[in-house]
Each structure stands twice: as C-alpha cells, then as structure tokens.
N, CA, C and O of each residue as an XYZ file, in Angstrom:
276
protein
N      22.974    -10.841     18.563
C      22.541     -9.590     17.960
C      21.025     -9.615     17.828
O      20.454    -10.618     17.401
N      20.544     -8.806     18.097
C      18.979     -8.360     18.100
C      18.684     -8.564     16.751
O      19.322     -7.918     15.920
N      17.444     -9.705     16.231
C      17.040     -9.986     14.885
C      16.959     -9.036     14.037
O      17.370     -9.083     12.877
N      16.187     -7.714     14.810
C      15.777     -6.049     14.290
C      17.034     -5.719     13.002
O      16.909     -5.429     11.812
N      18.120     -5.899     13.785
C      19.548     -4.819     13.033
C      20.708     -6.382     12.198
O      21.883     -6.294     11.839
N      19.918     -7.455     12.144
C      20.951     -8.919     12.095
C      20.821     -8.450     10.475
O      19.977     -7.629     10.115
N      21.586     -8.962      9.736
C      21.401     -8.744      7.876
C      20.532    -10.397      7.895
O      20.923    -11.378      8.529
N      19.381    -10.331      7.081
C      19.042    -11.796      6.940
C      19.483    -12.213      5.433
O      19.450    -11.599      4.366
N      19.932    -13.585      5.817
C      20.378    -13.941      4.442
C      19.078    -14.510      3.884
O      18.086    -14.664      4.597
N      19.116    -14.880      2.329
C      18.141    -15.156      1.649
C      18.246    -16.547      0.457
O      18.717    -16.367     -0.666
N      17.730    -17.906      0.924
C      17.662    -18.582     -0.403
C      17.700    -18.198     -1.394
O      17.704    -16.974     -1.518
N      17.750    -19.122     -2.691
C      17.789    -18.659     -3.942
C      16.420    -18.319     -4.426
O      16.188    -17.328     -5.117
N      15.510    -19.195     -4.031
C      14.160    -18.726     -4.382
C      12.934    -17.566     -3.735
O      11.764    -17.264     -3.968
N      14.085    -17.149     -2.752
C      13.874    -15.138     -2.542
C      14.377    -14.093     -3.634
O      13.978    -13.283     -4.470
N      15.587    -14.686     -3.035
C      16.320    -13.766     -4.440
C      15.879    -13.537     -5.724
O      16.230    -12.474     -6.236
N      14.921    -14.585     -6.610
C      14.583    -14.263     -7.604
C      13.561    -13.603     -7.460
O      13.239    -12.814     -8.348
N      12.690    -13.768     -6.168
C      11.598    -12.964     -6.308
C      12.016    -11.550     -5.859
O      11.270    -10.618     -6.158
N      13.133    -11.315     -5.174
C      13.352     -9.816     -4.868
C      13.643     -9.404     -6.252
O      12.990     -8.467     -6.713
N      14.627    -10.039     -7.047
C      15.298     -9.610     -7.937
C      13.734     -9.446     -9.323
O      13.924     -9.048    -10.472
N      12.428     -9.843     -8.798
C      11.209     -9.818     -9.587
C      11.276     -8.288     -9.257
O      11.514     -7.426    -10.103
N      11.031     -8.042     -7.882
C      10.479     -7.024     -7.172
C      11.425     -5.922     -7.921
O      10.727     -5.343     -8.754
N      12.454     -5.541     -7.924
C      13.070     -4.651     -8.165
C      12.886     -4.441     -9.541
O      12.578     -3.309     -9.914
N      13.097     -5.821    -10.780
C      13.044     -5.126    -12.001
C      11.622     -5.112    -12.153
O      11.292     -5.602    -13.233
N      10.301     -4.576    -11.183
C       9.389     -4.494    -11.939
C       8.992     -2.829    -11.130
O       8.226     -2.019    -11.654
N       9.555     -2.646    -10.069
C       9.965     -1.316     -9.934
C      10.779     -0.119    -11.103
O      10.661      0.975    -11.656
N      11.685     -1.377    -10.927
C      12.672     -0.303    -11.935
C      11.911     -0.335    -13.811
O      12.589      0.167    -14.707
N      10.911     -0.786    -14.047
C      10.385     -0.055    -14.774
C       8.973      1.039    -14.676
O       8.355      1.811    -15.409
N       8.946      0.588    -13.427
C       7.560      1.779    -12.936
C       8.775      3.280    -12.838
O       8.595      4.373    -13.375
N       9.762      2.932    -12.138
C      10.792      4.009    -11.898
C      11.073      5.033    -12.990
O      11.087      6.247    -12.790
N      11.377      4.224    -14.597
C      11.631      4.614    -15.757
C      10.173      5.229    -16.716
O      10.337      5.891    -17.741
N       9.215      4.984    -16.340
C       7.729      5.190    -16.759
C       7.195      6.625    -16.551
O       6.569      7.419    -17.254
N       7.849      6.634    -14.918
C       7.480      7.749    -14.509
C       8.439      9.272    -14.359
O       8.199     10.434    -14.033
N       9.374      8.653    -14.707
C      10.591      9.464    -15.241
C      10.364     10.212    -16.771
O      10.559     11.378    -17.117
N       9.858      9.003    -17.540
C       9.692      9.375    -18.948
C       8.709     10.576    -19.193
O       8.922     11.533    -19.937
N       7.149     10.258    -18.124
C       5.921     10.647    -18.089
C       5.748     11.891    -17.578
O       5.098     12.648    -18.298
N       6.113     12.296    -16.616
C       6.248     13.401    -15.298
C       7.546     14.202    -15.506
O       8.594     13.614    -15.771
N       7.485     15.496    -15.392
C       8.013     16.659    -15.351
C       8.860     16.042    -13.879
O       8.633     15.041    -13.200
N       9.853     17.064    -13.757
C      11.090     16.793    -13.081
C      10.208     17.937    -11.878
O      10.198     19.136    -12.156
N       9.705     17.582    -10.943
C       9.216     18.418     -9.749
C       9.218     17.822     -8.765
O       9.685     16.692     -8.625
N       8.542     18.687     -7.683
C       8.654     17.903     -5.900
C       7.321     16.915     -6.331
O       6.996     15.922     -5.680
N       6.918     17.189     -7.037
C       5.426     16.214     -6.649
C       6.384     14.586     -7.437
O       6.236     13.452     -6.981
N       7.191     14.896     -8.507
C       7.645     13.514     -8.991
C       8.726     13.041     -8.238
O       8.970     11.836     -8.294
N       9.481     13.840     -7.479
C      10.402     13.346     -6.506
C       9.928     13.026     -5.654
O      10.451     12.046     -5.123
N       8.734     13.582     -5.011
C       7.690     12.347     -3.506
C       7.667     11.193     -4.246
O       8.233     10.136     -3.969
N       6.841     11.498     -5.404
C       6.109      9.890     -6.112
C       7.408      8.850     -5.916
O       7.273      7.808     -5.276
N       8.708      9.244     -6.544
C       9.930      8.163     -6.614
C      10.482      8.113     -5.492
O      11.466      7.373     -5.526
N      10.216      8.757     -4.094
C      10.659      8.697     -3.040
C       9.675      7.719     -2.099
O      10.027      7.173     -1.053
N       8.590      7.648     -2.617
C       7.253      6.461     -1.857
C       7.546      5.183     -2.525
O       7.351      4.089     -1.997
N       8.166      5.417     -4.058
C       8.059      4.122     -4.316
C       9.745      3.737     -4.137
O       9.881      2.519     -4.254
N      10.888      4.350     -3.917
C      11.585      3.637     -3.022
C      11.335      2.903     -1.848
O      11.699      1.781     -1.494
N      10.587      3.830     -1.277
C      10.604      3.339     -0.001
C       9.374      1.645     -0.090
O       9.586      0.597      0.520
N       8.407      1.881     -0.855
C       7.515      0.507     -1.283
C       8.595     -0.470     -1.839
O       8.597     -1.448     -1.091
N       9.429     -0.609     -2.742
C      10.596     -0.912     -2.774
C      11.591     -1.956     -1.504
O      12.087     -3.082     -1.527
N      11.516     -0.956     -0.599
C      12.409     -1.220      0.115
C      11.697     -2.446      1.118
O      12.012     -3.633      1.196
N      10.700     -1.744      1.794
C       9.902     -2.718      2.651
C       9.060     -3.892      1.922
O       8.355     -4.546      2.690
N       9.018     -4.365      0.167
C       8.663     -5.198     -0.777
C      10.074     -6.351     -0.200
O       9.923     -7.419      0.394
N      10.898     -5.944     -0.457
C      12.174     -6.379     -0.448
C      12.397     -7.248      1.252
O      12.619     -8.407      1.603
N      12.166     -5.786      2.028
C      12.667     -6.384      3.288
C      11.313     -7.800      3.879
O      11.633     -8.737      4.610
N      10.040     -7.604      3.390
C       9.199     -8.353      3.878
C       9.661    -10.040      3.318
O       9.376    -11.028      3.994
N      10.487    -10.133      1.840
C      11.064    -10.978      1.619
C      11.999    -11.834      2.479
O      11.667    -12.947      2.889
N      13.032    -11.338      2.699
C      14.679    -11.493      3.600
C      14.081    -11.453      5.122
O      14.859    -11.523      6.073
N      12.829    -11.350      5.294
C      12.234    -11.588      6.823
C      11.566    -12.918      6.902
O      11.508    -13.563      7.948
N      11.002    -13.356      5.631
C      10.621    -14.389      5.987
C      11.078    -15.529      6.500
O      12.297    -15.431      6.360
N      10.795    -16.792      7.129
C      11.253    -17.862      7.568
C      11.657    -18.463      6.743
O      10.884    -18.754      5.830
N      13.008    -18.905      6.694
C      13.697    -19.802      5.444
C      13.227    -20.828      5.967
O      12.992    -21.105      7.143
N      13.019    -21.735      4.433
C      11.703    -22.871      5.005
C      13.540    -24.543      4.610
O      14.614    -24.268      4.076
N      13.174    -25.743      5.060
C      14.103    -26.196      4.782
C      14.473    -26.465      3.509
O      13.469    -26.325      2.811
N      15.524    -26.822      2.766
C      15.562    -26.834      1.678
C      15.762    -28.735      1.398
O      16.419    -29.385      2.212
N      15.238    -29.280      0.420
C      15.406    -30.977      0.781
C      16.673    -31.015     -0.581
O      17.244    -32.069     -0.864
C-alpha cells in the first residue's frame, strides 16, 4: 500500500504528544467559542484551526518511529 493512504501507527511517546496537541486545541476551541459570536467569520476561525489540528497531529504519526531499547 502506498505510504500516502497506509494508517501510521504511533509509539507511546507520540501519543502523548498528540494527545498534548489536541487538549491544547481543545481549549483554544472552547476560548473562542466562549469569546466570538456564532458567525461565518467564527466558523472559518474553528474550521483553520481544525484543520492546524489535523496536520499538528498528522506531522506526528509521520514521523520515523525511532527504536525503542
């Protein structure tokens, strides 16, 4: 299977840093929810930072799993 579309698995010491990545999103997520009126301009904003999100995440699960001793 072409690396592009393969699911990469992830050590444990990704995972915590994805699992950094997300809960420090998911309070920018809640900040700006609280802060900002419900409009298209706050649905782009939470739609860029999904997507920052997403490719935070994927640049993780791409990296080279290094060996583990």
């Amino acid at each position: 299977m072409n690396k592009r579309a393969n699911v990469n698995k992830v050590n444990d010491e990704q995972l915590f840093r994805i699992d950094e990545i997300r809960n420090q999103f998911s309070e920018l997520y809640d900040t700006i929810e609280d802060l900002c009126d419900n409009n298209r301009e706050t649905s782009l904003a939470l739609t860029k930072l999904e997507e920052a999100q997403f490719w935070a995440v994927k640049g993780i699960s791409r990296e080279e799993v290094k060996n583990e001793r």
